[in-house]
Backbone as XML, in Angstrom:
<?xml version="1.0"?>
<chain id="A" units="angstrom">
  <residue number="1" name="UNK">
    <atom name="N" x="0.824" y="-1.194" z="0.000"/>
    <atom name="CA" x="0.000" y="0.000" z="0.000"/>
    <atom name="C" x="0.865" y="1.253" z="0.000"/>
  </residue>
  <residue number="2" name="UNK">
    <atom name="N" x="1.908" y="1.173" z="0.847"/>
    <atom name="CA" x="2.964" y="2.478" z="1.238"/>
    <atom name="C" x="3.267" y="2.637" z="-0.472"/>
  </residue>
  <residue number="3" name="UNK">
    <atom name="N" x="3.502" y="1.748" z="-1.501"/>
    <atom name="CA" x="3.953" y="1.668" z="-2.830"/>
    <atom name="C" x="3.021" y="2.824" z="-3.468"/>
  </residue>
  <residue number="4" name="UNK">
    <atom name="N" x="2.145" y="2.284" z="-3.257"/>
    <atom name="CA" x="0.748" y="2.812" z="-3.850"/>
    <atom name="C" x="0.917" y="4.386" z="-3.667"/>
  </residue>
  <residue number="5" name="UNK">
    <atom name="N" x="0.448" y="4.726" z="-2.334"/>
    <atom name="CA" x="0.710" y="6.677" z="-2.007"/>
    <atom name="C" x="2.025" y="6.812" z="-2.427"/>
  </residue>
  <residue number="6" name="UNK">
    <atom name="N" x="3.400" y="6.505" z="-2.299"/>
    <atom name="CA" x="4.662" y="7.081" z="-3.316"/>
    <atom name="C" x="4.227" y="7.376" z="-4.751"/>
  </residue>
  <residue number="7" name="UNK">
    <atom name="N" x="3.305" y="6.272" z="-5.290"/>
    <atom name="CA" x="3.149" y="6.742" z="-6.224"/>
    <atom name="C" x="2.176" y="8.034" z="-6.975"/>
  </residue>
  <residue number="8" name="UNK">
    <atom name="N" x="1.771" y="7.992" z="-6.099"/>
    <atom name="CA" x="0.194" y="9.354" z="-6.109"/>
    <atom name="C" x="0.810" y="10.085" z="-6.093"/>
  </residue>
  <residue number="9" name="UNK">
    <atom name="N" x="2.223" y="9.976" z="-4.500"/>
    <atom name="CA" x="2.333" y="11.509" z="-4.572"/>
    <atom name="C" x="3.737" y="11.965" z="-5.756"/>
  </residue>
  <residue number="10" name="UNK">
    <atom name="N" x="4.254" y="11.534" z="-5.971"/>
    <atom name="CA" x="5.334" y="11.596" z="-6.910"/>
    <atom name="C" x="4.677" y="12.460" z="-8.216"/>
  </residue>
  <residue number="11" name="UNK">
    <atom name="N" x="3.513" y="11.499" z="-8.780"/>
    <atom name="CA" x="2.522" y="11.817" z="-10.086"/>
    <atom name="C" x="2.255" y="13.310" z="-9.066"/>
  </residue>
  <residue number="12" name="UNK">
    <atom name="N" x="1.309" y="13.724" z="-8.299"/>
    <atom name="CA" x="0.999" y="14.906" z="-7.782"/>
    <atom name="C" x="2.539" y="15.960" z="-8.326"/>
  </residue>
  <residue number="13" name="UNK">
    <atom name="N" x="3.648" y="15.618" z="-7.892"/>
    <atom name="CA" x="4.632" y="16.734" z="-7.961"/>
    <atom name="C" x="4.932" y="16.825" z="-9.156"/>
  </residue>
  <residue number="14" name="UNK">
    <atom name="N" x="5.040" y="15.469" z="-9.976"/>
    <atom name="CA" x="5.232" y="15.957" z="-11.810"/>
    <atom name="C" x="3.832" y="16.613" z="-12.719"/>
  </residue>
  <residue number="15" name="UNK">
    <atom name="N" x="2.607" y="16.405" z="-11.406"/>
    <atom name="CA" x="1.930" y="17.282" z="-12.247"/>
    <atom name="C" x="1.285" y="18.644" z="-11.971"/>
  </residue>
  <residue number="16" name="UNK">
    <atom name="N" x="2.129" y="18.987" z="-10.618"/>
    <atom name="CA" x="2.286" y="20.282" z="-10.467"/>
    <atom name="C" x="3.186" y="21.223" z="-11.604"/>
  </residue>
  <residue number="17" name="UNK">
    <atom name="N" x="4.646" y="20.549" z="-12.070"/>
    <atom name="CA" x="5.285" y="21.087" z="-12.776"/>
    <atom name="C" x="5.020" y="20.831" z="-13.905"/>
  </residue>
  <residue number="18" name="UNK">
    <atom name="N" x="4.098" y="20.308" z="-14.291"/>
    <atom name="CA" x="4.237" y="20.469" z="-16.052"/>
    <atom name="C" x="2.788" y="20.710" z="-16.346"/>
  </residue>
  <residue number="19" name="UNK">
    <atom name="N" x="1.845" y="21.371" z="-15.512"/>
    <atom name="CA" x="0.903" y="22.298" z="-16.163"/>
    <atom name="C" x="-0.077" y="23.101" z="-15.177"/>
  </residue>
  <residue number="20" name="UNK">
    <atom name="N" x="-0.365" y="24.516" z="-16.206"/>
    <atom name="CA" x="-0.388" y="25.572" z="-15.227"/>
    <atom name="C" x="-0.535" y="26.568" z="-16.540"/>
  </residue>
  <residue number="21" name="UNK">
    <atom name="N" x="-0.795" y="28.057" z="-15.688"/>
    <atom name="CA" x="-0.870" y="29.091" z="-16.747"/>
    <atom name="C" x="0.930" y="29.441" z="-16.184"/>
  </residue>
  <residue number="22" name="UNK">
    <atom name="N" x="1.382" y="30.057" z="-15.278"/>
    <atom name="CA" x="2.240" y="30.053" z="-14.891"/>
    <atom name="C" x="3.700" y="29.101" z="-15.200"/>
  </residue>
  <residue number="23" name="UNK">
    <atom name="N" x="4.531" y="29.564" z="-15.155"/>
    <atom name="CA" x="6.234" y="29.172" z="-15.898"/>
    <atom name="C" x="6.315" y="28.225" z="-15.184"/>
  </residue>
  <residue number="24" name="UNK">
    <atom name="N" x="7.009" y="27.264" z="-15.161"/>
    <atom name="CA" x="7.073" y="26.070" z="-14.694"/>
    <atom name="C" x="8.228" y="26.215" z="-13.729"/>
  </residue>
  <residue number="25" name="UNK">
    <atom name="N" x="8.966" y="26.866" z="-14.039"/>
    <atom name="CA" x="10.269" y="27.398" z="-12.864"/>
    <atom name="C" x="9.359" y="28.088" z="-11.538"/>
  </residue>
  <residue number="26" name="UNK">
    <atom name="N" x="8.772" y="29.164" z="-11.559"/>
    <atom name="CA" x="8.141" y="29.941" z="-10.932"/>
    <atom name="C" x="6.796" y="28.564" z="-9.815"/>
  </residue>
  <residue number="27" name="UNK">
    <atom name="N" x="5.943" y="27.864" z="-10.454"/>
    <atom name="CA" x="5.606" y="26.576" z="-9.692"/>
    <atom name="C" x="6.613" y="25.973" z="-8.855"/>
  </residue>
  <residue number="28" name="UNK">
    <atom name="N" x="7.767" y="25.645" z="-9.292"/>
    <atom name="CA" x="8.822" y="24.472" z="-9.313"/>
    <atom name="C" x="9.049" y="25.684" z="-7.836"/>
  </residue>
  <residue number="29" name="UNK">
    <atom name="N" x="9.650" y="26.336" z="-7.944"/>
    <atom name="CA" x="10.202" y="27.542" z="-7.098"/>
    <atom name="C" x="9.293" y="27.475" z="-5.866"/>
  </residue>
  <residue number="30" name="UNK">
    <atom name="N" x="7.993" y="27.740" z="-5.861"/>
    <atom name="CA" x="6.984" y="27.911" z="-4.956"/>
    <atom name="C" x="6.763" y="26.983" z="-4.486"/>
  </residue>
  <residue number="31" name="UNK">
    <atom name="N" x="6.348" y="25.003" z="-4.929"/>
    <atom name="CA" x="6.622" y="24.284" z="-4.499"/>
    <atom name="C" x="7.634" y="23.753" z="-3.925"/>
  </residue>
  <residue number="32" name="UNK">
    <atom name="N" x="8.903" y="23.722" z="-4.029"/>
    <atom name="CA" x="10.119" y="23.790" z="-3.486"/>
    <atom name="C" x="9.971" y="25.061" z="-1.943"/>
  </residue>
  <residue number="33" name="UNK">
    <atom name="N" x="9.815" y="26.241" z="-2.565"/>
    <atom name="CA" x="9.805" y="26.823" z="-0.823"/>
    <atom name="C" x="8.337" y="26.395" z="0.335"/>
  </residue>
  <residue number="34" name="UNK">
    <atom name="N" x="7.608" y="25.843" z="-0.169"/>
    <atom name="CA" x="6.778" y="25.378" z="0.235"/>
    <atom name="C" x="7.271" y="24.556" z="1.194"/>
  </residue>
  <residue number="35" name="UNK">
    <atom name="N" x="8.040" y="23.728" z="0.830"/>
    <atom name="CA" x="8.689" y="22.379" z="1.306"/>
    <atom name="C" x="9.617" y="22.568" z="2.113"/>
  </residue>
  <residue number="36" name="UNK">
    <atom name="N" x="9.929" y="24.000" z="2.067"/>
    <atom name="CA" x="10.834" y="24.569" z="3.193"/>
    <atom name="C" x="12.671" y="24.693" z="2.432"/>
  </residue>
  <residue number="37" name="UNK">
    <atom name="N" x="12.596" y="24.048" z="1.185"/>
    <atom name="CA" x="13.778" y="24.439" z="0.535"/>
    <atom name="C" x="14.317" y="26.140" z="-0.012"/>
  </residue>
  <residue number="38" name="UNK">
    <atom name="N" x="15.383" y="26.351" z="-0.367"/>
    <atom name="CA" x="15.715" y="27.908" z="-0.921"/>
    <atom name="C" x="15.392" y="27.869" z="-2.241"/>
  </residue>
  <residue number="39" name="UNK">
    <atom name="N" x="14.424" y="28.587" z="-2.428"/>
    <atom name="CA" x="14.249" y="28.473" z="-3.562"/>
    <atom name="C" x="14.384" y="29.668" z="-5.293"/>
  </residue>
  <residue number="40" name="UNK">
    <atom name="N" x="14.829" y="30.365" z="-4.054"/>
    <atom name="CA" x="15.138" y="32.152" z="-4.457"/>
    <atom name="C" x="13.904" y="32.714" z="-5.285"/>
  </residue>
  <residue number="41" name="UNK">
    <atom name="N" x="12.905" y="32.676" z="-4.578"/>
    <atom name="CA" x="11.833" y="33.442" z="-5.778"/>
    <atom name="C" x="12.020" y="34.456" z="-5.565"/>
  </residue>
  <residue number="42" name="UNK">
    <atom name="N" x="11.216" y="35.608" z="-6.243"/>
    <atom name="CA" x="11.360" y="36.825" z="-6.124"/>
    <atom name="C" x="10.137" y="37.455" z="-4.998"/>
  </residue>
  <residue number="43" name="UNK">
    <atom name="N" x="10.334" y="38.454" z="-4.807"/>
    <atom name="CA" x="9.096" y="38.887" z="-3.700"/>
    <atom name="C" x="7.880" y="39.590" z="-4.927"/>
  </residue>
  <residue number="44" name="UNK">
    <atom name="N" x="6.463" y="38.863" z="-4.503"/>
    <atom name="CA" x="6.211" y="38.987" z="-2.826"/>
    <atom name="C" x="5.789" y="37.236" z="-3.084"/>
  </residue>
  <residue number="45" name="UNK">
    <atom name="N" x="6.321" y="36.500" z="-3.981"/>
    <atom name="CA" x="6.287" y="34.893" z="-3.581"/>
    <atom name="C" x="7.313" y="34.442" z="-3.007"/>
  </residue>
  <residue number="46" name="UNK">
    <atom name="N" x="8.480" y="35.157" z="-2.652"/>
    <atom name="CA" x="9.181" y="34.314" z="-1.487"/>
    <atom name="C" x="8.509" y="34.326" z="0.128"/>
  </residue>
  <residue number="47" name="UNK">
    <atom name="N" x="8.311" y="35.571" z="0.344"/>
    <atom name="CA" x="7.908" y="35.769" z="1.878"/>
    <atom name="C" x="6.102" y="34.724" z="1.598"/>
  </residue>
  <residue number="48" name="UNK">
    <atom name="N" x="5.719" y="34.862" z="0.831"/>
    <atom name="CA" x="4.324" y="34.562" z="0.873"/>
    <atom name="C" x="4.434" y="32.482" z="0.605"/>
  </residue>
  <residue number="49" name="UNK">
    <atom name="N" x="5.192" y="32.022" z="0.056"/>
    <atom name="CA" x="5.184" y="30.855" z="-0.374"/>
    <atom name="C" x="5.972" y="30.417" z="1.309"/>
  </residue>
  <residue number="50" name="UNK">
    <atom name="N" x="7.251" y="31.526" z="1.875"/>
    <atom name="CA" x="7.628" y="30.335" z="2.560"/>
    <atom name="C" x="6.618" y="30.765" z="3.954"/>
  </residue>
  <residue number="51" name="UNK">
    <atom name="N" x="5.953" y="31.111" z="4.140"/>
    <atom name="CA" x="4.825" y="31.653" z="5.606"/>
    <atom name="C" x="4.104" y="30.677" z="5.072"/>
  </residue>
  <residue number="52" name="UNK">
    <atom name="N" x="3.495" y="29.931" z="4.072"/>
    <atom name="CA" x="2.841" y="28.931" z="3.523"/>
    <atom name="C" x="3.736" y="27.458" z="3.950"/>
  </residue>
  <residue number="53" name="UNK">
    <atom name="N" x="4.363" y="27.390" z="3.724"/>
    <atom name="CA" x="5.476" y="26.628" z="4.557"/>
    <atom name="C" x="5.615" y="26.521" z="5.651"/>
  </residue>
  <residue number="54" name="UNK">
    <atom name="N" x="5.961" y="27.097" z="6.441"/>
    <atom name="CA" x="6.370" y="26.928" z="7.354"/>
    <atom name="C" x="4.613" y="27.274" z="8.475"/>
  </residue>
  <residue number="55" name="UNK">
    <atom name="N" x="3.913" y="27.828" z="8.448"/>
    <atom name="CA" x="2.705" y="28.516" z="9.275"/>
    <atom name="C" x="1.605" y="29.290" z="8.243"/>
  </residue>
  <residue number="56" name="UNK">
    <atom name="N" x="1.421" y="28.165" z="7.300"/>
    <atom name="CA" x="0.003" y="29.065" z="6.685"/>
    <atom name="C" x="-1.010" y="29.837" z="7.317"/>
  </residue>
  <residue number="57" name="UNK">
    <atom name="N" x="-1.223" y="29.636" z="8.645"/>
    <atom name="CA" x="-2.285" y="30.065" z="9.330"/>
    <atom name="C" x="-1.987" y="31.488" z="9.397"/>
  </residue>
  <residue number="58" name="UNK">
    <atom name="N" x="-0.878" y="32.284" z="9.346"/>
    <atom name="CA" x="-0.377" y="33.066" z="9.526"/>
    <atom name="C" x="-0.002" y="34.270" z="8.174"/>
  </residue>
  <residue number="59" name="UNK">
    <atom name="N" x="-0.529" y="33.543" z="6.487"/>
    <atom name="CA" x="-0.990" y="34.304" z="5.597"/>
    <atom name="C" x="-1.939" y="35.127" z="5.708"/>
  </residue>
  <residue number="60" name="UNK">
    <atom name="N" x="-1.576" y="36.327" z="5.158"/>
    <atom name="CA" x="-2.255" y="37.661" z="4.923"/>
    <atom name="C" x="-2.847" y="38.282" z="3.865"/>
  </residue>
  <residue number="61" name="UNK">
    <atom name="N" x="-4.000" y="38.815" z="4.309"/>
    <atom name="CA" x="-4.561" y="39.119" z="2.643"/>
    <atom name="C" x="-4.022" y="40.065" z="2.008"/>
  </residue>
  <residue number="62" name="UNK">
    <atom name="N" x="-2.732" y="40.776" z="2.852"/>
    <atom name="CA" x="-1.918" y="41.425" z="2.230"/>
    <atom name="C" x="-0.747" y="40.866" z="1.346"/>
  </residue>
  <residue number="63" name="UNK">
    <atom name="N" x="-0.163" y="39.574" z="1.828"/>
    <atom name="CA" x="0.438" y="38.420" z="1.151"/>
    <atom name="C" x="-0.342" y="37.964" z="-0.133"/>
  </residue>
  <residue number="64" name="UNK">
    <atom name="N" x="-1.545" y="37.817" z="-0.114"/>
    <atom name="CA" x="-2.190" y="36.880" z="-1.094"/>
    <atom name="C" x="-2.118" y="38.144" z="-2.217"/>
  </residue>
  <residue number="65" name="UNK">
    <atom name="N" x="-3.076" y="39.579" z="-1.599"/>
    <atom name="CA" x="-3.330" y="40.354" z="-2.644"/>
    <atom name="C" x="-2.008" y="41.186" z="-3.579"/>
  </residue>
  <residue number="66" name="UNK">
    <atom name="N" x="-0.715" y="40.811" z="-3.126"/>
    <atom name="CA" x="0.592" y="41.211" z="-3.699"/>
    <atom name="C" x="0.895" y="40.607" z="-4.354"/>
  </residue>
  <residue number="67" name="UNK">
    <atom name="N" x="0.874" y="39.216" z="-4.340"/>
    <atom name="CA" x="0.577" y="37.821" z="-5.273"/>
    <atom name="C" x="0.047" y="38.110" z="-6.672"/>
  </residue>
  <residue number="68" name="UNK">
    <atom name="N" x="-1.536" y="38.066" z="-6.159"/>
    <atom name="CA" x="-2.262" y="38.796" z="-7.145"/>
    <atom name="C" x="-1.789" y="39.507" z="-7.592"/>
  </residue>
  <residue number="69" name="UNK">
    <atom name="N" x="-1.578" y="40.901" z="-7.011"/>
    <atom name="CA" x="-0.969" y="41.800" z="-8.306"/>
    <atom name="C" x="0.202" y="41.481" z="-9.149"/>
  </residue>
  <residue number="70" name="UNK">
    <atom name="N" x="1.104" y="41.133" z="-8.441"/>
    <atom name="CA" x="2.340" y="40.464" z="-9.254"/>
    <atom name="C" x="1.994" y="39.393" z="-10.484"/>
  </residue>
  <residue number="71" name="UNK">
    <atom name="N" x="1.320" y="38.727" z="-10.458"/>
    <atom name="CA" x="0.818" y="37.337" z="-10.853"/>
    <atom name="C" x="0.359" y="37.712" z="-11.993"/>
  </residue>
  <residue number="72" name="UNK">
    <atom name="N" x="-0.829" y="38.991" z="-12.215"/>
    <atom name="CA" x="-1.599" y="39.237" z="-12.717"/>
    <atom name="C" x="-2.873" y="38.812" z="-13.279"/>
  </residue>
  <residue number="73" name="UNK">
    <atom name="N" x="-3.321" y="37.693" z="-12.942"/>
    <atom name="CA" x="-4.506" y="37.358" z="-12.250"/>
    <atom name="C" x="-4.671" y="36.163" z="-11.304"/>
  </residue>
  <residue number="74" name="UNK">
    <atom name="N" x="-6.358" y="35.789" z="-10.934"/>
    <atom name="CA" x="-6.568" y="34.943" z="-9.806"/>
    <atom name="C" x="-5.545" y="33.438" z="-9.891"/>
  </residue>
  <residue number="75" name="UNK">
    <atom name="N" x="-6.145" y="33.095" z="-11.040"/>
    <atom name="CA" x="-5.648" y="31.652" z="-11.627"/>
    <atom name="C" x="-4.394" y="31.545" z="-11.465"/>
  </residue>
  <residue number="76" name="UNK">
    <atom name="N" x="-3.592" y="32.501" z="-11.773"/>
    <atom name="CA" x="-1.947" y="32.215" z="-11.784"/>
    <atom name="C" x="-1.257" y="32.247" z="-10.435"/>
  </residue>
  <residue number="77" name="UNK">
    <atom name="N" x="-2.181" y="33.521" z="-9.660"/>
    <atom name="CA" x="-1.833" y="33.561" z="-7.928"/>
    <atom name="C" x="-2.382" y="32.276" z="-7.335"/>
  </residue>
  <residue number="78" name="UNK">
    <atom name="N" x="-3.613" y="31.978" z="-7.865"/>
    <atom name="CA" x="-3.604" y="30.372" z="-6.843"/>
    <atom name="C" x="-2.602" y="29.212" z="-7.682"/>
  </residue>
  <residue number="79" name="UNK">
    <atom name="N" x="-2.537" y="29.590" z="-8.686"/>
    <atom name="CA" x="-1.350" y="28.117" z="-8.838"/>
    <atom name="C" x="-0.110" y="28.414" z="-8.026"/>
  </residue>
  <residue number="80" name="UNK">
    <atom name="N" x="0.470" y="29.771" z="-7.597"/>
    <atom name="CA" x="1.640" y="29.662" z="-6.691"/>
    <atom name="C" x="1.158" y="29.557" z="-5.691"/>
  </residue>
  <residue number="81" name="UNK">
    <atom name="N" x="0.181" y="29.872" z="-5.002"/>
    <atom name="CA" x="-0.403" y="29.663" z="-3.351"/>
    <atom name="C" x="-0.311" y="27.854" z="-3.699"/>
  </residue>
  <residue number="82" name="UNK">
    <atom name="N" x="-1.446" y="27.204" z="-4.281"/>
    <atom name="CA" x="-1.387" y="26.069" z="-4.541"/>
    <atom name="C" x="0.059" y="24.795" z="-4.471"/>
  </residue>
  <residue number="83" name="UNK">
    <atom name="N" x="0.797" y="25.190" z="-5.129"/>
    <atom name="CA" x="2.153" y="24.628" z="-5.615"/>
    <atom name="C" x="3.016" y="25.130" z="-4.346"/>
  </residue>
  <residue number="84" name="UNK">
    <atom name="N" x="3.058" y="26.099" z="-3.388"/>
    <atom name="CA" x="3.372" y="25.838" z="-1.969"/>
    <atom name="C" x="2.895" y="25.391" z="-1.190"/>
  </residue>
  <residue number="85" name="UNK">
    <atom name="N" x="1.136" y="25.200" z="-1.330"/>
    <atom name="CA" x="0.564" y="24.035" z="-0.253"/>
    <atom name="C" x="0.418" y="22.923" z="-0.208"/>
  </residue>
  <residue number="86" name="UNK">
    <atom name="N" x="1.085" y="22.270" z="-1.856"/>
    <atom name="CA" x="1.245" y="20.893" z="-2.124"/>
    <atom name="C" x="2.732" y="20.394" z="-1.347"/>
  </residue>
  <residue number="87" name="UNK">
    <atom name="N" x="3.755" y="21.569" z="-2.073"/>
    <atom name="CA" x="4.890" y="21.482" z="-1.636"/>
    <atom name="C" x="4.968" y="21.146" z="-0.088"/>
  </residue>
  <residue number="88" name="UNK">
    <atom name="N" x="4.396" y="21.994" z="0.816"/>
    <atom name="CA" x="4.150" y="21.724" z="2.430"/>
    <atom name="C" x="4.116" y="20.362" z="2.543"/>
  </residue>
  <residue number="89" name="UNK">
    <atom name="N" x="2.658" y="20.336" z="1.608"/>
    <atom name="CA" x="2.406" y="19.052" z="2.017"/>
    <atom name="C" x="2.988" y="17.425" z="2.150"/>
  </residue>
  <residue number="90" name="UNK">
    <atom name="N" x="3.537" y="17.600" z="1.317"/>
    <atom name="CA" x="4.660" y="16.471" z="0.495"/>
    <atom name="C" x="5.550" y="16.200" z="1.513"/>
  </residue>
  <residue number="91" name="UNK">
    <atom name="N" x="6.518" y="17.449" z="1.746"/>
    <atom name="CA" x="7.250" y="17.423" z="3.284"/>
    <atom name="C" x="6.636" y="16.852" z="4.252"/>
  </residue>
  <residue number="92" name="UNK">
    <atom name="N" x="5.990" y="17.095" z="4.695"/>
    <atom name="CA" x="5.241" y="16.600" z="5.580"/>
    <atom name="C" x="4.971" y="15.072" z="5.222"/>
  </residue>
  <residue number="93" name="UNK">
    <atom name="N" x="4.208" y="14.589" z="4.273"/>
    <atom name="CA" x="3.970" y="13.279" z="4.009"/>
    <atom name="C" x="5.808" y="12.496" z="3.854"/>
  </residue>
  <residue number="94" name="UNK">
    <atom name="N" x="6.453" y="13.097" z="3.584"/>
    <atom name="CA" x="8.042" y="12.044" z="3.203"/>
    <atom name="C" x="8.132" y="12.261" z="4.595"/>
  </residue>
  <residue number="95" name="UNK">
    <atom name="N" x="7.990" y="13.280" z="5.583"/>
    <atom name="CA" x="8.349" y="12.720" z="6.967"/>
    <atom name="C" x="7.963" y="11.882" z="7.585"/>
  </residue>
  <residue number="96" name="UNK">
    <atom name="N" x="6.301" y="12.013" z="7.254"/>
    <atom name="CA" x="5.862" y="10.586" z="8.187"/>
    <atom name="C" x="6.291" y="9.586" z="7.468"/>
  </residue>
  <residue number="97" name="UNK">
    <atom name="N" x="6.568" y="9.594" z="6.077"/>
    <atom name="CA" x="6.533" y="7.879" z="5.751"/>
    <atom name="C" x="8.149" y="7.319" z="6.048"/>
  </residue>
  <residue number="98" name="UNK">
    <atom name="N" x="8.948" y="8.519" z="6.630"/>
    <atom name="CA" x="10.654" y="7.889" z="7.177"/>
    <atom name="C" x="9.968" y="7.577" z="8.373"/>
  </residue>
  <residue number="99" name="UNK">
    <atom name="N" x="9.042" y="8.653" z="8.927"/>
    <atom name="CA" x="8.971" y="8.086" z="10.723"/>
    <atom name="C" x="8.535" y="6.606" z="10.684"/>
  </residue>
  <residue number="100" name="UNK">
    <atom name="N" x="7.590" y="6.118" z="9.845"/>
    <atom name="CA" x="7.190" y="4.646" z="9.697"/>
    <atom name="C" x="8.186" y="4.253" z="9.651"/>
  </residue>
  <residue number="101" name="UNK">
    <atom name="N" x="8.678" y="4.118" z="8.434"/>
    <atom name="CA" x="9.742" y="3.818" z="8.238"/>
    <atom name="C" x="10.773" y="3.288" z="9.505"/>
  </residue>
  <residue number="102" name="UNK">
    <atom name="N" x="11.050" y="4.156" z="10.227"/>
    <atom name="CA" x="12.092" y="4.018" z="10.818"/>
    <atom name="C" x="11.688" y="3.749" z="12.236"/>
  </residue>
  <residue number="103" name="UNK">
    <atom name="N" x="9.956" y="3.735" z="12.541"/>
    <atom name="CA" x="9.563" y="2.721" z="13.234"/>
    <atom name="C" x="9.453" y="1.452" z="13.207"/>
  </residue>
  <residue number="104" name="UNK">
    <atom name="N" x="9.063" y="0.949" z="12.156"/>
    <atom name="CA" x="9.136" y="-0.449" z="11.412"/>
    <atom name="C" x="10.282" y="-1.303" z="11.466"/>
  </residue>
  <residue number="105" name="UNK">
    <atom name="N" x="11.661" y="-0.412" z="11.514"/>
    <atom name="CA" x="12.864" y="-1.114" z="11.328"/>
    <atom name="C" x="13.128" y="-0.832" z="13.036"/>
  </residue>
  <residue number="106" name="UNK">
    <atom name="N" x="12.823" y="-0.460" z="13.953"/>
    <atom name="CA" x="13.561" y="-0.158" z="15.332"/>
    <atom name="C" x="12.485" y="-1.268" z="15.962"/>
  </residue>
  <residue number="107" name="UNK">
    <atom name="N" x="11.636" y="-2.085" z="15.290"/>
    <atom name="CA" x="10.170" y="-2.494" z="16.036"/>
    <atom name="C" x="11.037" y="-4.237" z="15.466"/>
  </residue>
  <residue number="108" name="UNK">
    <atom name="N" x="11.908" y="-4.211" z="14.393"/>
    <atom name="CA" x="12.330" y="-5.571" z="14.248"/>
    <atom name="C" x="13.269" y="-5.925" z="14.975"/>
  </residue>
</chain>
């Protein structure tokens, strides 16, 4: 089964990057700081992708609406909001599946 979700989520990250209205670097970038990596975007998607990262709860509609303007419209600002909350997410999922992981092997 563990086979199974690697594979969902893997497909999820190649199909974050290869479609979108948005550049595929600029996704790649946002998902990556999402995940808590450097990803050097430019502002206002660095501060806004990595607060998505690290404490989404803590985005601002001043964050989102700078996005927006930068972005130049809705669709393209939620594919970078998006592509950092996958990114989060992913992190998060490869951690738990080492913590299994590395429960599984300390449990033999």
């Amino acid at each position: 089964m563990e086979s199974r979700h690697a594979d969902h989520a893997e497909a999820l990250r190649t199909r974050v990057l290869e479609s979108g209205v948005i550049d595929s670097a600029l996704r790649n970038g946002a998902m990556r700081a999402g995940a808590g990596e450097d990803a050097a975007l430019p502002e206002p998607y660095a501060a806004l992708t990595r607060t998505i990262g690290e404490h989404s709860y803590r985005v601002t509609d001043a964050q989102v609406a700078a996005a927006r303007g930068a972005a130049g419209t809705d669709r393209a600002a939620f594919e970078v909001i998006m592509s950092a909350s996958i990114g989060a997410g992913l992190r998060r999922w490869d951690a738990a599946i080492a913590a299994l992981e590395e429960a599984q092997d300390a449990s033999r």
